[in-house]
ROTI-573211 format. One record per residue: residue number from 0; z negated, y, x of N, C-alpha, C in turn. Coordinates in Angstrom, 2 decimals. Layout:
{r NUM,{Z,Y,X},{Z,Y,X},{Z,Y,X}}
...
END
This chain:
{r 0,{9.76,-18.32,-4.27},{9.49,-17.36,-3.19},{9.06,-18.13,-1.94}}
{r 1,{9.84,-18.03,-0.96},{9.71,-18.27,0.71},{8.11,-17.70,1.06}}
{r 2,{7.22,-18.73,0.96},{5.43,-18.15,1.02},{5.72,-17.56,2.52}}
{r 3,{5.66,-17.81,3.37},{5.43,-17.41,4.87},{6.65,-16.60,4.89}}
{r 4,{7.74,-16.27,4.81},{8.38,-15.03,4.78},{7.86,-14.41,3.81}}
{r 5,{7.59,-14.57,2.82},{7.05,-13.72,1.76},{5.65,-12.75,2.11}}
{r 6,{4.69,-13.35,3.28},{3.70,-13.14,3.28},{3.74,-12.15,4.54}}
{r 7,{4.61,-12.64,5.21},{4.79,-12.16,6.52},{6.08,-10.12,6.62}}
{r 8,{6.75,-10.42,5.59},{7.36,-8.94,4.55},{6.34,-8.31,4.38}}
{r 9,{5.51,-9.00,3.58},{4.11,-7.61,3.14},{3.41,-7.22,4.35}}
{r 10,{3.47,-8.31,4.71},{2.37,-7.44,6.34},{3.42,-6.28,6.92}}
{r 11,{4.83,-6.49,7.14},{5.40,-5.81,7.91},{5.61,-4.23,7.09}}
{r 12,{5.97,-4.35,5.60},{5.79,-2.96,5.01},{4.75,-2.84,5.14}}
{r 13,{3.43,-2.77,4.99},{2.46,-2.39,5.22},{2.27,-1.64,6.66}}
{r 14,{2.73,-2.50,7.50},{2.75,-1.57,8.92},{3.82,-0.64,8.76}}
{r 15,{4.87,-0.74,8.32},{5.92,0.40,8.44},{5.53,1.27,7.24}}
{r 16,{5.14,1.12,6.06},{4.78,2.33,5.25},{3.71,2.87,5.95}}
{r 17,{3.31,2.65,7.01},{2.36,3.89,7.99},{2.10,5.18,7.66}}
{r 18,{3.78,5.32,7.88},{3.76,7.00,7.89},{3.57,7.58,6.27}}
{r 19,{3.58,6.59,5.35},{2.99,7.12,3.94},{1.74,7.12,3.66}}
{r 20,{0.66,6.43,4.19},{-0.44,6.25,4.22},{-0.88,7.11,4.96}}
{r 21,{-0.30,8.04,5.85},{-1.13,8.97,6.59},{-0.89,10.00,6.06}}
{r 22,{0.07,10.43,4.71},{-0.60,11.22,4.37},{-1.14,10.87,2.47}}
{r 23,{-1.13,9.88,2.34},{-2.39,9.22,0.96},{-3.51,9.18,1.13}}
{r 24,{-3.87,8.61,2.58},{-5.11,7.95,3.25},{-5.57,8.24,4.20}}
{r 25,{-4.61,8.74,5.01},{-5.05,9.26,6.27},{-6.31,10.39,6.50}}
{r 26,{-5.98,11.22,5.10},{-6.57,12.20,5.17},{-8.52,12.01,4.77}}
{r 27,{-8.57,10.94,4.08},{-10.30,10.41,3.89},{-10.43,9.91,5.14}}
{r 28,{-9.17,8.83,6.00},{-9.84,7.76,6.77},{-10.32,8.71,7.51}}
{r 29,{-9.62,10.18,8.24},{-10.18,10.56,8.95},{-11.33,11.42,9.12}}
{r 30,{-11.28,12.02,7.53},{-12.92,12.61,7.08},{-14.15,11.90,7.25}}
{r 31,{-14.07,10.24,6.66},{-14.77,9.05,7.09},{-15.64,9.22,8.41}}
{r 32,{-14.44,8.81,10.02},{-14.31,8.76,10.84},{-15.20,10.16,11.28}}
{r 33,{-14.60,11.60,11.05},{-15.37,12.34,11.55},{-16.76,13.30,11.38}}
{r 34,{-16.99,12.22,10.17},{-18.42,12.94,9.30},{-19.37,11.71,9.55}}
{r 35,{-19.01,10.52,10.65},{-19.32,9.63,11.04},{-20.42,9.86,12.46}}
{r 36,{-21.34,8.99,12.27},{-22.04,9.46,14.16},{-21.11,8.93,14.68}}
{r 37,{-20.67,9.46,16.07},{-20.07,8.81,16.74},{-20.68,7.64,17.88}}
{r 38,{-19.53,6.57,18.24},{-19.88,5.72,18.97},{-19.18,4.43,17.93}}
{r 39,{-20.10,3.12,18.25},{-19.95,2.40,17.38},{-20.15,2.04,15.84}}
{r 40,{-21.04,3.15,15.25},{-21.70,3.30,14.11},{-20.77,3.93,13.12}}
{r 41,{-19.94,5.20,13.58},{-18.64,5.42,13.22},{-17.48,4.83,12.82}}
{r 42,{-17.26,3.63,13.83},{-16.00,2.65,13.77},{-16.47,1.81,12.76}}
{r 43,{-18.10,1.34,12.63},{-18.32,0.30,11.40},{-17.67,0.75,10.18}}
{r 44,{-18.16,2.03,10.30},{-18.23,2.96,8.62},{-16.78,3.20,8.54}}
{r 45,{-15.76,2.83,9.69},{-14.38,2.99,9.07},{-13.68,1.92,9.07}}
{r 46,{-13.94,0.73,9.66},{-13.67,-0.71,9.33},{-14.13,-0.85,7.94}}
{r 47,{-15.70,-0.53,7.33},{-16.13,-0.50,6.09},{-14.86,-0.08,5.10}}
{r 48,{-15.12,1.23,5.03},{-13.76,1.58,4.26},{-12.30,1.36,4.25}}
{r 49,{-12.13,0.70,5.23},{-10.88,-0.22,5.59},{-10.96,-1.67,4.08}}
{r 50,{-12.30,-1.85,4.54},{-12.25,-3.39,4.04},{-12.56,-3.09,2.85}}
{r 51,{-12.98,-2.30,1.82},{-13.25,-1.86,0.75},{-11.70,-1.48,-0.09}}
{r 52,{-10.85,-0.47,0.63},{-9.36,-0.40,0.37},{-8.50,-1.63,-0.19}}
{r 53,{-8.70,-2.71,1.23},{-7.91,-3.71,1.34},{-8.30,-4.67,0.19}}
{r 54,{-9.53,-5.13,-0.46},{-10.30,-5.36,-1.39},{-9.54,-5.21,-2.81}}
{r 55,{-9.65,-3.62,-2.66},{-9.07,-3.28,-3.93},{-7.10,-3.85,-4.36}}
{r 56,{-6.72,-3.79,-2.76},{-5.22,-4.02,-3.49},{-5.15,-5.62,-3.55}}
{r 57,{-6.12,-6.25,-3.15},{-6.50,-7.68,-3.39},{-6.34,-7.96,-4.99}}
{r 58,{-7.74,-7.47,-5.06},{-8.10,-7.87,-6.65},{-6.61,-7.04,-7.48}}
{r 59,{-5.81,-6.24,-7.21},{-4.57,-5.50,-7.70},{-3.79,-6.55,-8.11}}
{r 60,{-3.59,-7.23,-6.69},{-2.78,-8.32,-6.56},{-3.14,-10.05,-7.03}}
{r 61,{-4.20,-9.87,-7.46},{-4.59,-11.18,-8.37},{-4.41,-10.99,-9.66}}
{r 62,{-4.95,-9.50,-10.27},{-4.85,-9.22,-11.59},{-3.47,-9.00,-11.79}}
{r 63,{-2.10,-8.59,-11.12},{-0.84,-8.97,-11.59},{-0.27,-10.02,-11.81}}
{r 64,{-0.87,-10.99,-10.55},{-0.41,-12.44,-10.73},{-1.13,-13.24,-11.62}}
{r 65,{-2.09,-12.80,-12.09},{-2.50,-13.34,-13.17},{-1.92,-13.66,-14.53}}
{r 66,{-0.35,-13.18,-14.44},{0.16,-12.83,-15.82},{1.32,-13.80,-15.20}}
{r 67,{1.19,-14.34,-14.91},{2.23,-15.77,-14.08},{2.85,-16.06,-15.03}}
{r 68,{2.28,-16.36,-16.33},{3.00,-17.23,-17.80},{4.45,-15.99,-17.94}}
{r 69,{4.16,-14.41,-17.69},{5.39,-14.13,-18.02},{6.45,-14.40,-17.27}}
{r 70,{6.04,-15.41,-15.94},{7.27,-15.29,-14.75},{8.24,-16.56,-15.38}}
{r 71,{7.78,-17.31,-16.76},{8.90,-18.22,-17.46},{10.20,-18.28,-17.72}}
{r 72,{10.20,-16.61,-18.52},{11.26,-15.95,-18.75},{11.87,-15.93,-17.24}}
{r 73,{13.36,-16.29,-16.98},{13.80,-15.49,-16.16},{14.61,-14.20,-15.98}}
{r 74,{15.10,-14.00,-17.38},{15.21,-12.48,-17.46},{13.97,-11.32,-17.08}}
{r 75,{12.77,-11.82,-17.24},{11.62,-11.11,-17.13},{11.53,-10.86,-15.41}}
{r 76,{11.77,-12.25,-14.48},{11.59,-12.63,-13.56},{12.97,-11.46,-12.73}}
{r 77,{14.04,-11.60,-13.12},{15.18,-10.64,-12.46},{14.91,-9.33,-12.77}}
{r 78,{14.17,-8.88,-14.07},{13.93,-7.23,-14.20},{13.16,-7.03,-13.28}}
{r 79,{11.76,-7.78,-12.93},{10.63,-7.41,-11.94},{11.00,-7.02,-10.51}}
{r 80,{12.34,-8.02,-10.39},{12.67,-8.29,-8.78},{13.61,-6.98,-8.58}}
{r 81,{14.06,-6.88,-9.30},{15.16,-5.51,-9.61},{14.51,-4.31,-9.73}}
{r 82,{12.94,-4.32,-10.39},{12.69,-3.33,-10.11},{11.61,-2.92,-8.64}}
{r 83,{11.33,-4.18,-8.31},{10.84,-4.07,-7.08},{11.50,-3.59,-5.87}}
{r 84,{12.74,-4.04,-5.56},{13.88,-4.18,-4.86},{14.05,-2.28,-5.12}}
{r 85,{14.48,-2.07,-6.09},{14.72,-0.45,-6.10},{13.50,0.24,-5.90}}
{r 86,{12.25,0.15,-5.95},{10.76,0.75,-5.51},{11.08,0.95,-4.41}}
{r 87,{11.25,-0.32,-3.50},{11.06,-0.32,-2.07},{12.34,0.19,-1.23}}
{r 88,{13.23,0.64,-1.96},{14.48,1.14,-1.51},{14.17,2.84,-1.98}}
{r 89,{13.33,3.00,-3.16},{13.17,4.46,-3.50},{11.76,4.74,-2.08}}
{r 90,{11.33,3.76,-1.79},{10.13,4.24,-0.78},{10.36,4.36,0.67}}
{r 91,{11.24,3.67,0.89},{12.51,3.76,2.26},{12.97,5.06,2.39}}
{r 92,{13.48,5.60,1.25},{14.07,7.29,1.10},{13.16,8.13,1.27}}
{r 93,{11.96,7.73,0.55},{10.82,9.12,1.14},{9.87,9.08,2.25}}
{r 94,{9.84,7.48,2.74},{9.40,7.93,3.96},{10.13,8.37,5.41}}
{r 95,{11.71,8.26,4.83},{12.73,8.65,6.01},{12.48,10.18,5.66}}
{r 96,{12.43,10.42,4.36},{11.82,12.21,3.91},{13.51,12.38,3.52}}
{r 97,{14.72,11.74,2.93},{15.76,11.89,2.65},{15.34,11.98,1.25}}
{r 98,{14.68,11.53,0.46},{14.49,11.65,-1.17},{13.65,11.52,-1.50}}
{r 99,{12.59,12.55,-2.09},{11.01,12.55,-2.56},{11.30,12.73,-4.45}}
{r 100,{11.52,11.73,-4.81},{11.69,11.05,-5.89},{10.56,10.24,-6.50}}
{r 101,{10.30,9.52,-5.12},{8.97,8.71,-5.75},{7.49,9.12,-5.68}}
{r 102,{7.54,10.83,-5.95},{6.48,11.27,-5.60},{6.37,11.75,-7.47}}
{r 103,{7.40,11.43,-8.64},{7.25,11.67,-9.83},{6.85,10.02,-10.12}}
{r 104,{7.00,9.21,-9.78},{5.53,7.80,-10.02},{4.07,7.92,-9.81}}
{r 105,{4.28,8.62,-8.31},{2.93,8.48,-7.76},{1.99,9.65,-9.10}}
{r 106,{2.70,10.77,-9.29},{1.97,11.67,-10.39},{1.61,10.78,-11.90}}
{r 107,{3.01,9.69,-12.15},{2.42,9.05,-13.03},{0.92,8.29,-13.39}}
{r 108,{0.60,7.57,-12.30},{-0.30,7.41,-12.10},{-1.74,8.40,-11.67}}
{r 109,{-1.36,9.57,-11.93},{-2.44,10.72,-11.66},{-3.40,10.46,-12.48}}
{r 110,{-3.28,10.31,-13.68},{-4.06,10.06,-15.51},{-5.59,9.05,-14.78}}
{r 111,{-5.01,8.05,-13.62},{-6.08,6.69,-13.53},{-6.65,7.15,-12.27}}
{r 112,{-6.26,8.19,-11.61},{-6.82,8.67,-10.55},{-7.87,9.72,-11.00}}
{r 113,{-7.41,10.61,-12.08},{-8.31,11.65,-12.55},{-9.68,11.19,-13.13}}
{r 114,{-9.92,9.52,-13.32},{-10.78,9.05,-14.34},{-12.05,8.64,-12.70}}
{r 115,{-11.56,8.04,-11.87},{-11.87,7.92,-10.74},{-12.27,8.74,-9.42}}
{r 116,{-12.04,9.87,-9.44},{-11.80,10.75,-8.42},{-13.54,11.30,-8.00}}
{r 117,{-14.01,11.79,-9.40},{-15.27,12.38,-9.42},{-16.14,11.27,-8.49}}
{r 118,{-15.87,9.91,-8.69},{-16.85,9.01,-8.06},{-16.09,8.83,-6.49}}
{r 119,{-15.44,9.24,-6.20},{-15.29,9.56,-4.95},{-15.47,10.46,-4.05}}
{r 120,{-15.59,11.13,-4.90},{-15.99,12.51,-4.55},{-17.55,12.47,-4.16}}
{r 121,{-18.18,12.21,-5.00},{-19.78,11.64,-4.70},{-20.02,10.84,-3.51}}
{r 122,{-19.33,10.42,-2.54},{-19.18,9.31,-2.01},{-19.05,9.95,-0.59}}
{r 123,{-18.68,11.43,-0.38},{-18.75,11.85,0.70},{-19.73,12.80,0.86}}
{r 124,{-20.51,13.21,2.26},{-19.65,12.27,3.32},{-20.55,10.98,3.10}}
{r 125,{-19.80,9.76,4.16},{-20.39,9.00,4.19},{-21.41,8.38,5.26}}
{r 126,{-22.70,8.59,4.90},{-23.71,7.73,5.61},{-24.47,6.37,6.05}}
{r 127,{-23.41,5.79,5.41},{-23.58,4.42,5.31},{-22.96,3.31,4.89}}
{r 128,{-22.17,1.83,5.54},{-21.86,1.15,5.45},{-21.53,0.51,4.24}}
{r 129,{-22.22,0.47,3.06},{-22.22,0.06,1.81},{-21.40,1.61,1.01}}
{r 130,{-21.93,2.54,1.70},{-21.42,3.67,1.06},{-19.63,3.70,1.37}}
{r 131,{-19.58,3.48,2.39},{-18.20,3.25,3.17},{-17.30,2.46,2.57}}
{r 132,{-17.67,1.57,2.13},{-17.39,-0.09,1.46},{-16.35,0.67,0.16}}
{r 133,{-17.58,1.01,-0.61},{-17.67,1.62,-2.05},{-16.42,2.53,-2.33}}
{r 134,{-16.90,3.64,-0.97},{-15.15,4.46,-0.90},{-14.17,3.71,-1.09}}
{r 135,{-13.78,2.77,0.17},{-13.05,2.19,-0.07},{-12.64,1.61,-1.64}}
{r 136,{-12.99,0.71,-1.70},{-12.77,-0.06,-2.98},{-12.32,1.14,-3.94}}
{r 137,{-13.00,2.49,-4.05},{-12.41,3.67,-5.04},{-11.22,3.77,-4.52}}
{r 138,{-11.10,4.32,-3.67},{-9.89,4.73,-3.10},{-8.51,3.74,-3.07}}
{r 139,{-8.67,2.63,-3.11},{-7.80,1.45,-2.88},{-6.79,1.78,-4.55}}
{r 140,{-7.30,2.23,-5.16},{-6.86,2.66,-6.69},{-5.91,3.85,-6.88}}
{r 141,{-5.70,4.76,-5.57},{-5.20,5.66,-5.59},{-3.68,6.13,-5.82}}
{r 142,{-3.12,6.54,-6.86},{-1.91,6.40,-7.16},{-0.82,6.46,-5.98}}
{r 143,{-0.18,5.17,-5.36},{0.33,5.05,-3.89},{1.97,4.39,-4.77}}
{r 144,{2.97,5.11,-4.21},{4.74,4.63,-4.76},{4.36,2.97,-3.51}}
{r 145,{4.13,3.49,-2.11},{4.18,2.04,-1.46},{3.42,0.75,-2.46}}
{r 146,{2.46,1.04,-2.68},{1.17,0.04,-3.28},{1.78,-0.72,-4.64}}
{r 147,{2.48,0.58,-5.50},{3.12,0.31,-6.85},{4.31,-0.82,-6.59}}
{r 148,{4.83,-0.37,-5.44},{6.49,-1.15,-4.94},{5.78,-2.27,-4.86}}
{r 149,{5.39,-2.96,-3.59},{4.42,-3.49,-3.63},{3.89,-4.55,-4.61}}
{r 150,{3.20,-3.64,-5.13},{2.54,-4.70,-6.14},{3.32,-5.56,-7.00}}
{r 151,{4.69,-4.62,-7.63},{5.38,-5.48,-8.57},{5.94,-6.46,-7.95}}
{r 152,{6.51,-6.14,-6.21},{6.94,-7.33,-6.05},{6.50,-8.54,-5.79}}
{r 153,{4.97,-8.55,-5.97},{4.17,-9.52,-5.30},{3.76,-10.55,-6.73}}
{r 154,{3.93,-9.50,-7.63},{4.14,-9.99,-9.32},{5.08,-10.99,-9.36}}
{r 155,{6.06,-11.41,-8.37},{7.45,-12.57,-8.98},{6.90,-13.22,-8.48}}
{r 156,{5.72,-13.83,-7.59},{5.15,-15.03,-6.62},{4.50,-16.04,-7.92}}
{r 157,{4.70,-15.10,-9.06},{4.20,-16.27,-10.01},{2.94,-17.24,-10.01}}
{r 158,{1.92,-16.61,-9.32},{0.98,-16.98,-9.22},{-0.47,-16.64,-8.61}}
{r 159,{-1.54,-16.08,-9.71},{-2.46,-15.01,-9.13},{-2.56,-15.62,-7.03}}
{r 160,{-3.30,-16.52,-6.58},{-3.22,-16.63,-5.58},{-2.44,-15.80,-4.26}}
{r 161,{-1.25,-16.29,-4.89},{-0.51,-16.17,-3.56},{0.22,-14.05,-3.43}}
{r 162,{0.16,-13.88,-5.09},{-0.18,-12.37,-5.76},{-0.94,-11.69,-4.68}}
{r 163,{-2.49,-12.19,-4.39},{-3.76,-11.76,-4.05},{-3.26,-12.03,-2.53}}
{r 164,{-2.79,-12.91,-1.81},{-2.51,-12.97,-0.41},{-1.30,-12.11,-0.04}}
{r 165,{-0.62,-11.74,-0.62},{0.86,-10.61,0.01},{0.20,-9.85,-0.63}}
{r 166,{-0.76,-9.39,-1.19},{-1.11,-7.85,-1.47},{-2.25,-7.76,-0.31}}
{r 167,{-3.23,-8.33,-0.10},{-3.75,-8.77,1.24},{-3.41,-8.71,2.47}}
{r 168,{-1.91,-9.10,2.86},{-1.70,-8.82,3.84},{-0.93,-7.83,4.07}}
{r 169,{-0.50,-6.98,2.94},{-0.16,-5.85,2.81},{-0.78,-4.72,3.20}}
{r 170,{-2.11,-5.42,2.83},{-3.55,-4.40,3.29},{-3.74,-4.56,4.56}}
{r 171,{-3.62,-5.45,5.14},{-4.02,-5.65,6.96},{-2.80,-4.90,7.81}}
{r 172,{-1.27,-5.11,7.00},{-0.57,-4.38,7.84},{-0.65,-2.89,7.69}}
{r 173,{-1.56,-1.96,6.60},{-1.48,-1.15,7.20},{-3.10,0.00,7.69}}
{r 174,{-3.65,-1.62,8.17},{-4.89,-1.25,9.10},{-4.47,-0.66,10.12}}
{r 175,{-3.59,-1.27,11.27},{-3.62,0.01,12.41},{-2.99,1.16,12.59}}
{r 176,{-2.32,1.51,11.11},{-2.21,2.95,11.12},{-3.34,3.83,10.57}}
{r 177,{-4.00,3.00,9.53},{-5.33,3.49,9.04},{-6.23,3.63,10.25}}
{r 178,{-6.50,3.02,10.97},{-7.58,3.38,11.81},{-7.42,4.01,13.51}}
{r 179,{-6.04,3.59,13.61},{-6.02,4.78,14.20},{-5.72,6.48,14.15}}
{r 180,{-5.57,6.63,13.16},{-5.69,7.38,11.71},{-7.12,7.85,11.91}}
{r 181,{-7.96,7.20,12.07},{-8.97,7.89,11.56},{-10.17,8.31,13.16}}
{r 182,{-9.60,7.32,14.14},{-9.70,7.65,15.56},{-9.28,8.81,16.32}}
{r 183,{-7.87,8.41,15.80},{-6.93,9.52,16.79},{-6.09,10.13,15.32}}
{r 184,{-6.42,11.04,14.66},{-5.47,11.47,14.12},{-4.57,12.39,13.85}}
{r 185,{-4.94,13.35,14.93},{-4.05,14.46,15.00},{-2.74,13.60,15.97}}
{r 186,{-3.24,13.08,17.03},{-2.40,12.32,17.72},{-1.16,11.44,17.25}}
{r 187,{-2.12,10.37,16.18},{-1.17,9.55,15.71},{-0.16,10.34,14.55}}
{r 188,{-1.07,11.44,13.75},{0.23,12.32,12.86},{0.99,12.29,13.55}}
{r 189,{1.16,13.07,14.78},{2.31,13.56,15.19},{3.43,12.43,15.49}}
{r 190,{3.02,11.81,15.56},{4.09,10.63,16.25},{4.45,9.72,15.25}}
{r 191,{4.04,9.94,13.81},{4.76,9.18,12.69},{5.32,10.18,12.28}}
{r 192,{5.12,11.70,12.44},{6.05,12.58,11.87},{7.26,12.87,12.13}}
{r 193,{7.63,12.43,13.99},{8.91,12.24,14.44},{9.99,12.34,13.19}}
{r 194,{10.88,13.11,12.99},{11.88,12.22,12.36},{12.73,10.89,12.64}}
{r 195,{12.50,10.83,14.11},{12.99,9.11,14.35},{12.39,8.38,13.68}}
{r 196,{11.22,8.27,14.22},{10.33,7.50,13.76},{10.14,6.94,11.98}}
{r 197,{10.15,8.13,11.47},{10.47,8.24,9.86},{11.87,7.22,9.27}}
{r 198,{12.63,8.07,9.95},{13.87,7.74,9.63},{13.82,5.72,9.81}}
{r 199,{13.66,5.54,10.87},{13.66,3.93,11.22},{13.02,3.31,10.33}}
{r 200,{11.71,3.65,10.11},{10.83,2.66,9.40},{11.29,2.96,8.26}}
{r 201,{11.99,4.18,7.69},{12.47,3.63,6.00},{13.40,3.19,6.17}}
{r 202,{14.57,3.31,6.81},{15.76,2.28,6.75},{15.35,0.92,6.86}}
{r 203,{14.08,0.38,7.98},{13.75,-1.11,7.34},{13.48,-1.44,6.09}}
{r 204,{12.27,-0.38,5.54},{11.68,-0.73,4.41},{12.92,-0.85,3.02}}
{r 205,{14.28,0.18,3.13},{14.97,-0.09,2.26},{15.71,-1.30,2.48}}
{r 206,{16.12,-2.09,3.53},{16.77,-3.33,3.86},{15.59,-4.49,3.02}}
{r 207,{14.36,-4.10,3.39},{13.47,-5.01,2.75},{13.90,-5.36,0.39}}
{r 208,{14.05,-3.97,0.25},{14.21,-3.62,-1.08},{15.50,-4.07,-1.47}}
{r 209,{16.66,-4.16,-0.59},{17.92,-5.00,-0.99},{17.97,-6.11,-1.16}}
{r 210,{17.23,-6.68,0.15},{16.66,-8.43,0.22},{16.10,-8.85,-1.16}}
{r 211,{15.33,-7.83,-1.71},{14.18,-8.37,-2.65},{15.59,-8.24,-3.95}}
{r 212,{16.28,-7.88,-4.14},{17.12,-7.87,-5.45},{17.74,-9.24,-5.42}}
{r 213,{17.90,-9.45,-7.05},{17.82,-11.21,-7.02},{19.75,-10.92,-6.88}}
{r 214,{19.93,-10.81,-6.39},{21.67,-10.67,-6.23},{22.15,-11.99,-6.99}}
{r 215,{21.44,-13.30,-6.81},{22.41,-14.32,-7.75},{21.72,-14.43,-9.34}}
{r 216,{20.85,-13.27,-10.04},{20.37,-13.33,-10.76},{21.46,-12.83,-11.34}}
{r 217,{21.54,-11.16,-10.56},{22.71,-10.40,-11.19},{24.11,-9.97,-11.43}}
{r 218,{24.24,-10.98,-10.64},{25.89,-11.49,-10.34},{26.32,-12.31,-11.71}}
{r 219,{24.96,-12.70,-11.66},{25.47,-13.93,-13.01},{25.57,-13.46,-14.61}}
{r 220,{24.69,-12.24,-14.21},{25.08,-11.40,-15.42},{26.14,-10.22,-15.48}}
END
């Protein structure tokens, strides 16, 4: 894996799955934000929960790459990439809003959200920085098709590290939709809801998901 293109892909889905995160995430960042004092005390408590999120798909992304020994196999190595490659091509379709398909994954994962939820729930609103944090980090767990795509593909880097840095910067690219999200968010809805707008950023994100298919893996088979 190409580290600096590799690293520099996750940041960019992360900014273009935007418009999926506003409505996974959007909807706490901006509860956060407006159950917040306002001023600067507000913006901490949503940087907080920013960095608590980003945290979580961290440690996501170490604990997959942690399983590096299976990246030996390379049959193992072409199923992952193959199925990554089609994630991010099934997540291209629903955030253009052409195929909501990958909204029967995201339910898969409902079972690990239901075990979690109650302690998030406790968690609002939030009054405090550590409390903010905490959200985050819950929330970072939240059954997301982007996060899942994502994650597996960050699984072929074959190595917790670099796992933990493209899931990382996965998380930073999609800070400034998160927070302005949670600033401006009636504003910024509207303007990821465009269907241009939609439409564009999943046609990148599915070009991203073709790239990621090992084409000389499967040619050869």
């Amino acid at each position: 894996m190409n580290e600096p293109l590799a690293l520099s892909t996750a940041f960019i889905l992360g900014l273009l799955g935007g418009t999926h995160c506003l409505g996974m995430c959007g909807g706490i960042a901006a509860t956060v934000s407006m159950s917040a004092p306002k001023g600067w005390r507000g913006s901490l408590l949503l940087g907080g929960y920013n960095i608590g999120r980003i945290a979580s798909y961290t440690a996501a992304g170490a604990l997959i790459g942690s399983l590096s020994w299976l990246m030996r196999d390379q049959q193992i190595v072409i199923v992952l990439r193959t199925f990554a490659g089609l994630m991010l091509i099934a997540m291209g379709l629903y955030v253009a809003q052409w195929w909501q398909g990958l909204t029967y994954i995201e339910k898969a994962g409902g079972t690990l959200w239901k075990q979690i939820q109650p302690l998030a729930s406790k968690l609002l609103p939030v009054k405090s920085l550590s409390q903010a944090v905490t959200l985050g980090l819950v929330w970072g767990w939240l059954p997301c098709g982007l996060v899942y795509s994502t994650l597996i593909w960050s699984s072929a880097a074959a190595d917790w590290t670099l796992s933990a840095q493209l899931m990382l910067m996965f998380g930073l690219g999609t800070l400034p939709t998160m927070l302005l999200t949670g600033l401006l968010a009636q504003r910024v809805k509207l303007i990821f809801q465009q269907r241009l707008t939609r439409s564009l950023f999943g046609i990148i994100i599915m070009v991203f998901g073709v790239y990621t298919l090992p084409w000389q893996g499967l040619l050869a088979h």
